[in-house]
C-alpha atoms as a printed R data frame, in Angstrom:
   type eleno elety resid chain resno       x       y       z
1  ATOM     1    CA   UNK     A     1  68.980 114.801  74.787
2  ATOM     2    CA   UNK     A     2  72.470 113.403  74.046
3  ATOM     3    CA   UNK     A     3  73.547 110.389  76.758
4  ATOM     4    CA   UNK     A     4  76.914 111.265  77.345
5  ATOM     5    CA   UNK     A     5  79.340 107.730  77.891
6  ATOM     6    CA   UNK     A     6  79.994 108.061  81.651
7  ATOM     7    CA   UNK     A     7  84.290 107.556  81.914
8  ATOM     8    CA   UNK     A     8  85.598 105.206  84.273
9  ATOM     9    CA   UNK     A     9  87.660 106.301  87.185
10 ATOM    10    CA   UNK     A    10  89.927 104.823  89.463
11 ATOM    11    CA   UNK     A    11  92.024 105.183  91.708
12 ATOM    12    CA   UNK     A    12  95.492 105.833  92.506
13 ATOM    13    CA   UNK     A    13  97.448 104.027  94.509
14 ATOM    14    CA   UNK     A    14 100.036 106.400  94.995
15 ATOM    15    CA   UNK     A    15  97.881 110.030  95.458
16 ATOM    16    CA   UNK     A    16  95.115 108.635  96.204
17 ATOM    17    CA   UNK     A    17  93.139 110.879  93.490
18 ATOM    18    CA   UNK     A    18  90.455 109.282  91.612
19 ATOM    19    CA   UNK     A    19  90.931 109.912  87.608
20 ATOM    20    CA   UNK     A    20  89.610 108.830  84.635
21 ATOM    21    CA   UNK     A    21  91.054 104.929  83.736
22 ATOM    22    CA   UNK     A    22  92.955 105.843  80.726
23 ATOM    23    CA   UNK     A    23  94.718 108.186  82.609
24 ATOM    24    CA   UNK     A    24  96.150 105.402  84.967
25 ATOM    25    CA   UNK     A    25  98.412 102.521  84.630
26 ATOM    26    CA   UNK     A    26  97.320  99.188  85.918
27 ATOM    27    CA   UNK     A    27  99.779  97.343  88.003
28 ATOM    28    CA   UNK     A    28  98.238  93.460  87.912
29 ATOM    29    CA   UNK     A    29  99.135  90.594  89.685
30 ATOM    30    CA   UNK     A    30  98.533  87.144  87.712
31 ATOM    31    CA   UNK     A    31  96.547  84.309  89.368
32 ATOM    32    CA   UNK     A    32 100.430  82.931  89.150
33 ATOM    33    CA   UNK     A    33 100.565  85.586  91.953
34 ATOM    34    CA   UNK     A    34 103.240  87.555  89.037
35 ATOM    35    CA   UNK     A    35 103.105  91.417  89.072
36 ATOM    36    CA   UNK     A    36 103.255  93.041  86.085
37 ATOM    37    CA   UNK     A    37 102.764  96.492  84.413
38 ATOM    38    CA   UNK     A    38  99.368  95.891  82.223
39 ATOM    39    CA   UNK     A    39  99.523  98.568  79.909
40 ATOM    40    CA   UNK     A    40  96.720  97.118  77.805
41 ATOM    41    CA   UNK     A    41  94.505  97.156  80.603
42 ATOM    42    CA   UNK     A    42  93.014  93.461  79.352
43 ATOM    43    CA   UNK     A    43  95.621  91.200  81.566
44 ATOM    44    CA   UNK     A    44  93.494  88.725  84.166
45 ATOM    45    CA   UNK     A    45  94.495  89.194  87.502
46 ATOM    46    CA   UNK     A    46  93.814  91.808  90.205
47 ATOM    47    CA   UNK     A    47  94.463  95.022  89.593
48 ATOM    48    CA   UNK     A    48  95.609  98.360  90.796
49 ATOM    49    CA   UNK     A    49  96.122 101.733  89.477
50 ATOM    50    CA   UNK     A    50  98.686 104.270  89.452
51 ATOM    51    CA   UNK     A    51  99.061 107.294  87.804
52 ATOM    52    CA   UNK     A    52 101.712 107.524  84.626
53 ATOM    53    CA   UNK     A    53 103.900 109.125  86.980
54 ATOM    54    CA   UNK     A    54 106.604 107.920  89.050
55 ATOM    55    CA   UNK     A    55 106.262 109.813  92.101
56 ATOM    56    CA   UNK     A    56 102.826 108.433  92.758
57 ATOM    57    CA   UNK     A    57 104.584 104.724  92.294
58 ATOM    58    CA   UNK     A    58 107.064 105.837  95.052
59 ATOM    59    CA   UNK     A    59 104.413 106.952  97.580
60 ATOM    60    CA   UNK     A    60 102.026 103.700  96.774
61 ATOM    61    CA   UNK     A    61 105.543 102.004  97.248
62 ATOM    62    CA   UNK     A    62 105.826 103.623 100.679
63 ATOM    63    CA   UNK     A    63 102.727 102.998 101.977
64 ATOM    64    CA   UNK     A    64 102.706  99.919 101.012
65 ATOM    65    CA   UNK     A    65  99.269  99.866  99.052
66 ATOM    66    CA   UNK     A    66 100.468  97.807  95.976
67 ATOM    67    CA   UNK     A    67 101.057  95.057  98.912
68 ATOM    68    CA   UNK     A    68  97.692  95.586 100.514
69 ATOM    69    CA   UNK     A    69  95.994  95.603  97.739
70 ATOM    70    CA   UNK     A    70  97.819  92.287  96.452
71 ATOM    71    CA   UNK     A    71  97.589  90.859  99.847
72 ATOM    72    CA   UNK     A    72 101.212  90.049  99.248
73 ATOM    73    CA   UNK     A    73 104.867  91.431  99.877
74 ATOM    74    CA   UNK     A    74 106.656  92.853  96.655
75 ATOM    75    CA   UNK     A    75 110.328  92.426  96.457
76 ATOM    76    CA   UNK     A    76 112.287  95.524  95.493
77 ATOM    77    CA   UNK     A    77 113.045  94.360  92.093
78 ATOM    78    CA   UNK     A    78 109.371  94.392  91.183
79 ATOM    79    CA   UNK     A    79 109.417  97.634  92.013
80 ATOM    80    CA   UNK     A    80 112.430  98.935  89.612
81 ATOM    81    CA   UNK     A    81 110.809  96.642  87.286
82 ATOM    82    CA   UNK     A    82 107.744  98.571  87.226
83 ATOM    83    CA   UNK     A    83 109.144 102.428  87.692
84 ATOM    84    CA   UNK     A    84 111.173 101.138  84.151
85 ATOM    85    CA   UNK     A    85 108.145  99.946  82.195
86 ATOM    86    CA   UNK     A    86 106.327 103.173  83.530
87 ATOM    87    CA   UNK     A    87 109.615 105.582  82.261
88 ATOM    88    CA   UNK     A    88 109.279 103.417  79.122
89 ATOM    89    CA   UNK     A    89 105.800 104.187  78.768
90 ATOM    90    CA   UNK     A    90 106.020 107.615  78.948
């Protein structure tokens, strides 16, 4: 009998649909409290997951559950910062 690897899932931030890891982009916030795309997946920090997609950015955006899950506020900017890096990405 083969062991099949089990795949790690997350969760979205912005659908709220759980999917495997590699599928996601991790949004991380430094202990410097910085927030950053981690597209290596390796960065310290807390973090969150979104799908490669911009829309799901947007609706984590306005529900505000990049924030809650940072326990911080995230200026605009961060935002467009991020929704660039994630167009880059694709």
């Amino acid at each position: 009998m083969m062991q099949t690897k089990k795949v790690p899932m997350r969760m979205c931030s912005g659908c709220g649909e759980m999917k495997p890891k590699r599928e996601l982009v991790r949004v991380v916030k430094s202990p410097q409290g910085e927030i950053s795309m981690d597209l290596t997946g390796r960065k310290a920090g807390r973090g969150a997951y979104v799908c490669k997609n911009p829309e799901c950015l947007q609706k984590a955006q306005k529900a505000r559950r990049l924030e809650r899950s940072f326990s911080m506020q995230i200026p605009q900017e961060v935002y467009e910062r991020l929704k660039e890096e994630l167009n880059a990405g694709e």
